[in-house]
C-alpha positions as CSV (number, residue, x, y, z in Angstrom):
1,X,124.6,117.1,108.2
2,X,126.2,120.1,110.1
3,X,129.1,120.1,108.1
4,X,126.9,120.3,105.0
5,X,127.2,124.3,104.1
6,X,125.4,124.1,100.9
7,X,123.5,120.7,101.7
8,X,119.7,121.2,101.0
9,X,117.5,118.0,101.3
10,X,118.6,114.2,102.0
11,X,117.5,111.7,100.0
12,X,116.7,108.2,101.8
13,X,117.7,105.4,99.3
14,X,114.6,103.2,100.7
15,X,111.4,103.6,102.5
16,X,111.6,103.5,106.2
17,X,114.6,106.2,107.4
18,X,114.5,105.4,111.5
19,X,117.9,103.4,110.8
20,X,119.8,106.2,108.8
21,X,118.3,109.8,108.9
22,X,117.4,111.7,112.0
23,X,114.8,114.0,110.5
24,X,113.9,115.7,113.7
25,X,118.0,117.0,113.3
26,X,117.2,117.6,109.8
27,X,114.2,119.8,110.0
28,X,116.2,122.0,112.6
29,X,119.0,122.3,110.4
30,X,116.3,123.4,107.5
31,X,117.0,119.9,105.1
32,X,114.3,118.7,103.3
33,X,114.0,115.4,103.9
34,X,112.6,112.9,101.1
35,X,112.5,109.2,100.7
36,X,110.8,106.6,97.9
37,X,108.0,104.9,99.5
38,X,106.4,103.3,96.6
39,X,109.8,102.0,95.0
40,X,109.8,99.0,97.0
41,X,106.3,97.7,97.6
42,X,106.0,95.1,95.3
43,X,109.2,93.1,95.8
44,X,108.2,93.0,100.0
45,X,104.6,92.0,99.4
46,X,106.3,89.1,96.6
47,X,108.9,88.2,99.4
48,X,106.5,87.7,101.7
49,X,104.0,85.9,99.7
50,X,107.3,83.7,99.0
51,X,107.4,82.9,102.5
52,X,103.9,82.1,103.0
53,X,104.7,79.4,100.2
54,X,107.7,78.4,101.6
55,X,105.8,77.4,104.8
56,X,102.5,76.5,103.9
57,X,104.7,73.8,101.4
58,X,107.7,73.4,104.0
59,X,109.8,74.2,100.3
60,X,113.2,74.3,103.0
61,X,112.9,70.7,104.6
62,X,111.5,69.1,101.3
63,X,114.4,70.8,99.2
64,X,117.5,69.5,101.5
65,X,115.4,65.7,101.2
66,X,115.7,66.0,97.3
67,X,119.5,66.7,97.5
68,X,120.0,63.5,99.5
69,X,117.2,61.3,96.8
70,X,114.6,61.3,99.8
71,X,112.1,60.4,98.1
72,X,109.8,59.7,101.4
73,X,110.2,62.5,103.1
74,X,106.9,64.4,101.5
75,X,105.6,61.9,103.8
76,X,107.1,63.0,106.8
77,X,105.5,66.6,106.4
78,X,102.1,67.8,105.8
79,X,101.8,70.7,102.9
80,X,99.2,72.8,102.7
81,X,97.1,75.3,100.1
82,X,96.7,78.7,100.9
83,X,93.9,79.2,99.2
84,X,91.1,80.2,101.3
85,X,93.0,80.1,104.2
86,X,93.1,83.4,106.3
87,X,96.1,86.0,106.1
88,X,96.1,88.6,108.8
89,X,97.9,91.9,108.0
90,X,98.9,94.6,110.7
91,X,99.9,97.9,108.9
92,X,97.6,99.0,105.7
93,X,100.1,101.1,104.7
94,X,101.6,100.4,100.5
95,X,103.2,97.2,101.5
96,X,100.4,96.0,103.5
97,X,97.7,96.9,101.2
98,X,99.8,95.4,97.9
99,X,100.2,91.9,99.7
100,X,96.4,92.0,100.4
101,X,96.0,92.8,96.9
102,X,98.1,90.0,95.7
103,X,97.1,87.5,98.3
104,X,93.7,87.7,97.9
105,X,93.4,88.3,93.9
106,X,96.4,86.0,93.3
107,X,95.8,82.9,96.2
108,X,92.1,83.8,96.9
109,X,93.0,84.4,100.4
110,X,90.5,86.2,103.1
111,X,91.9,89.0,104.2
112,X,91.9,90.6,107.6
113,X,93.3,93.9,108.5
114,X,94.8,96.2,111.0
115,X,96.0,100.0,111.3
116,X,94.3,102.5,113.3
117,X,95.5,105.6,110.7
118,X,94.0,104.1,107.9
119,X,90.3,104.5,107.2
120,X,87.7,101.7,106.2
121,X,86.1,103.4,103.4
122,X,89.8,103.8,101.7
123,X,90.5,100.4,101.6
124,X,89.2,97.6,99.0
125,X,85.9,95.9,100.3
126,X,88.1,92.4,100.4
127,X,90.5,93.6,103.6
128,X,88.0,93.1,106.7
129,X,89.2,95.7,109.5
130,X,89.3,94.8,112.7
131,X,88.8,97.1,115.6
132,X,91.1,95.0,117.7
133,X,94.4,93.7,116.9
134,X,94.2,90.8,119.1
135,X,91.4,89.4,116.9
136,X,93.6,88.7,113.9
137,X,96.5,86.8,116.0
138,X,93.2,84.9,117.3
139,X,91.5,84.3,113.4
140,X,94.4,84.2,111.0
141,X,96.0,81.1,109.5
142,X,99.2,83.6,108.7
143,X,100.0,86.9,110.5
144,X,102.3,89.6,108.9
145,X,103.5,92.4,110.0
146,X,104.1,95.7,108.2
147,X,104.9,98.6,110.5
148,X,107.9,101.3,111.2
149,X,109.8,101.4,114.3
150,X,108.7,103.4,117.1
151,X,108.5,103.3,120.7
152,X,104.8,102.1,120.7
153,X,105.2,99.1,118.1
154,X,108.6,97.6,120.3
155,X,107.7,94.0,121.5
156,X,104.5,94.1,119.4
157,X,104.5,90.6,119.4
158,X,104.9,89.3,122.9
159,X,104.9,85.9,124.7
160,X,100.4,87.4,125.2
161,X,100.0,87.7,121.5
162,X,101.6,84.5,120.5
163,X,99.9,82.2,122.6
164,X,96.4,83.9,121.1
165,X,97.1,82.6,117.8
166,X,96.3,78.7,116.5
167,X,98.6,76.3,116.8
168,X,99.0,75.8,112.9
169,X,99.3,79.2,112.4
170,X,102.6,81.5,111.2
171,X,104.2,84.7,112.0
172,X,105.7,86.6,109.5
173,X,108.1,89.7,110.2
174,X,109.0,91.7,107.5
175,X,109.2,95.4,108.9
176,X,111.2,96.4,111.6
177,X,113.1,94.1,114.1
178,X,112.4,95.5,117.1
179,X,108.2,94.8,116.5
180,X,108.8,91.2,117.6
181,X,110.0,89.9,121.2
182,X,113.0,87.3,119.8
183,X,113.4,85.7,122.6
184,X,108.9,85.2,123.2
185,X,108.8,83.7,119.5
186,X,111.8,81.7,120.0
187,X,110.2,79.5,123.0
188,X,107.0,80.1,120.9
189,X,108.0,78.1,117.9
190,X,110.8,75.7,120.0
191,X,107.7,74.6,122.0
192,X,105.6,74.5,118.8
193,X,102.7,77.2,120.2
194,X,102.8,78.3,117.0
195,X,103.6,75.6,113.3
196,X,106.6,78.7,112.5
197,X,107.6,82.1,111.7
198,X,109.6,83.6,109.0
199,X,111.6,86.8,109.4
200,X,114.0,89.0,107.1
201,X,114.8,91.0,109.6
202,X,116.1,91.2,113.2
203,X,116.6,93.0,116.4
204,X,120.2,93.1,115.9
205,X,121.5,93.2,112.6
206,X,123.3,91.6,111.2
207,X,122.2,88.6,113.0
208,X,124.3,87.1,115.7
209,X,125.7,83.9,114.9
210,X,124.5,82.6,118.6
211,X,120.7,83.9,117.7
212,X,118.9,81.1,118.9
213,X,116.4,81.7,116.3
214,X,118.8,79.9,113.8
215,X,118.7,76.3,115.4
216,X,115.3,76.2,114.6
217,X,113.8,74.2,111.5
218,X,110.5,75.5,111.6
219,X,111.3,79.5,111.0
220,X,112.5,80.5,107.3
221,X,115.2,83.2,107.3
222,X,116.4,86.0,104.8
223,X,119.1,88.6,105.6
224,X,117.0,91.9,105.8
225,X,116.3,91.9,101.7
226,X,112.7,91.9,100.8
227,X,113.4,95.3,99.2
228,X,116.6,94.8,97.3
229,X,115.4,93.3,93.8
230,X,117.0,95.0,91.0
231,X,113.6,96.8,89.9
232,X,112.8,98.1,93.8
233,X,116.5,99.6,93.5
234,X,115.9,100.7,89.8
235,X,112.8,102.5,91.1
236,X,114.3,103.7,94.4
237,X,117.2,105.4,92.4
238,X,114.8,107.2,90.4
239,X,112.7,108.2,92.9
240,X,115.1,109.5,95.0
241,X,116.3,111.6,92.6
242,X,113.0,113.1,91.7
243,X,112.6,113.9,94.9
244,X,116.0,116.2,94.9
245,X,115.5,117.2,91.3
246,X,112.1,119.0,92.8
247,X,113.4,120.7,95.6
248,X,116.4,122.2,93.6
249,X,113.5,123.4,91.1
250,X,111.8,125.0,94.0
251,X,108.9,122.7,94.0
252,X,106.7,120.8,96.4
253,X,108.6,117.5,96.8
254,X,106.2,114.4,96.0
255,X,107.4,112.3,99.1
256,X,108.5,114.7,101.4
257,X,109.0,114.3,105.1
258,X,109.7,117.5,106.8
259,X,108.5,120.1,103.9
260,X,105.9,122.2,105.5
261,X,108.3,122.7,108.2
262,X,111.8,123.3,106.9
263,X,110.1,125.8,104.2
264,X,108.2,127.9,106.9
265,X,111.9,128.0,108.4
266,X,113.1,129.5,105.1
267,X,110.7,131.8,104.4
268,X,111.5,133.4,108.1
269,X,115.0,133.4,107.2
């Protein structure tokens, strides 16, 4: 960014920027900073409701058993409905609060919540909050997990958290790697504390091929691309642009990072 002479603001191509921009850098070097965090929304809360169904159905198993003309196999695995069963969500921010949205209006499933920035009386009278995240590993049939990556939210999920939740219950990861303890959920779902997980992304990326996460049959995978649809990257394209297009026209930026900051900066010169 140094080498940027007449470089102004950066543009993040995506939502979360802990894994390409360093803002604090940024703001000292006086760049605006702006990203697109309703482009991709949709197509996370969709992937993860995919997952759900994926699980609750066992779609993976039961898909390999057609190829081969195993016709018994449904017998060999119990599928379940998801209505009415209990989806736990940690993060309220626009992905969390669209898969609540979808869950429960789509799937008529109860909703529990969790994010200590968010306040009650903002949300939709369908989320139940919970003062204590430990409650919804305890209550929900399906736990997701929606937050960034920071110091406090590394090893969210722990060997503790895991064995809290029920036995047919599922973990679903679809934030930031480093929020789950790989090596807790693996002995987790290997010893079956928990029925499985699934996870698009990981704490080392890509994926190493000796992850022992990947011998497993109960955990459904996906290569870190909940957010890559062609409408999320439609939307982020645009979005990223009108977030340049304003700064070059000398306005406040709609999704701005740093901008309080880096204009106080240019105003003392």
């Amino acid at each position: 960014m140094k080498e940027g002479k007449k470089l102004q603001v950066v543009s993040k191509h995506g939502v979360g920027v802990d894994n390409v921009v360093d803002v604090a850098t940024a703001t000292r070097l006086g760049l605006y900073v702006v990203r697109t965090p309703l482009a991709n929304m949709d197509s996370v809360a969709e992937h993860t409701l995919g997952a759900i169904l994926a699980m609750a159905k066992n779609m993976l198993p039961l898909e390999k058993a057609a190829r081969k003309a195993d016709f018994d196999a449904p017998l060999s695995f119990e599928s379940h409905d998801i209505g009415g069963k209990t989806l736990g969500i940690i993060g309220l921010g626009n992905i969390g609060r669209t898969l609540a949205k979808k869950a429960h209006g789509g799937f008529d499933m109860e909703i529990l919540g969790y994010d200590p920035f968010v306040k009650k009386e903002d949300l939709p009278d369908y989320i139940t909050c919970v003062e204590d995240v430990d409650d919804i590993f305890r209550r929900a049939d399906y736990v997701s997990l929606h937050l960034n990556a920071s110091p406090e939210n590394d090893n969210f999920v722990d060997k503790r958290r895991l064995e809290l939740m029920k036995p047919g219950a599922c973990l679903l990861n679809f934030s930031r790697g480093s929020n789950v303890n790989e090596a807790d959920l693996y002995e987790a779902l290997k010893n079956r504390v928990i029925a499985g997980a699934a996870l698009d992304v990981f704490a080392q990326e890509p994926v190493r091929a000796d992850n022992p996460l990947l011998s497993l049959d109960n955990v459904v995978l996906s290569p870190h691309c909940a957010a890559l649809t062609v409408e999320a990257m439609d939307r982020m394209s645009y979005q990223g642009c009108q977030g340049i297009v304003e700064i070059l026209k000398g306005e406040k930026p709609t999704w701005c990072m740093n901008y309080e900051e880096v204009r106080a900066m240019r105003e003392k010169g």
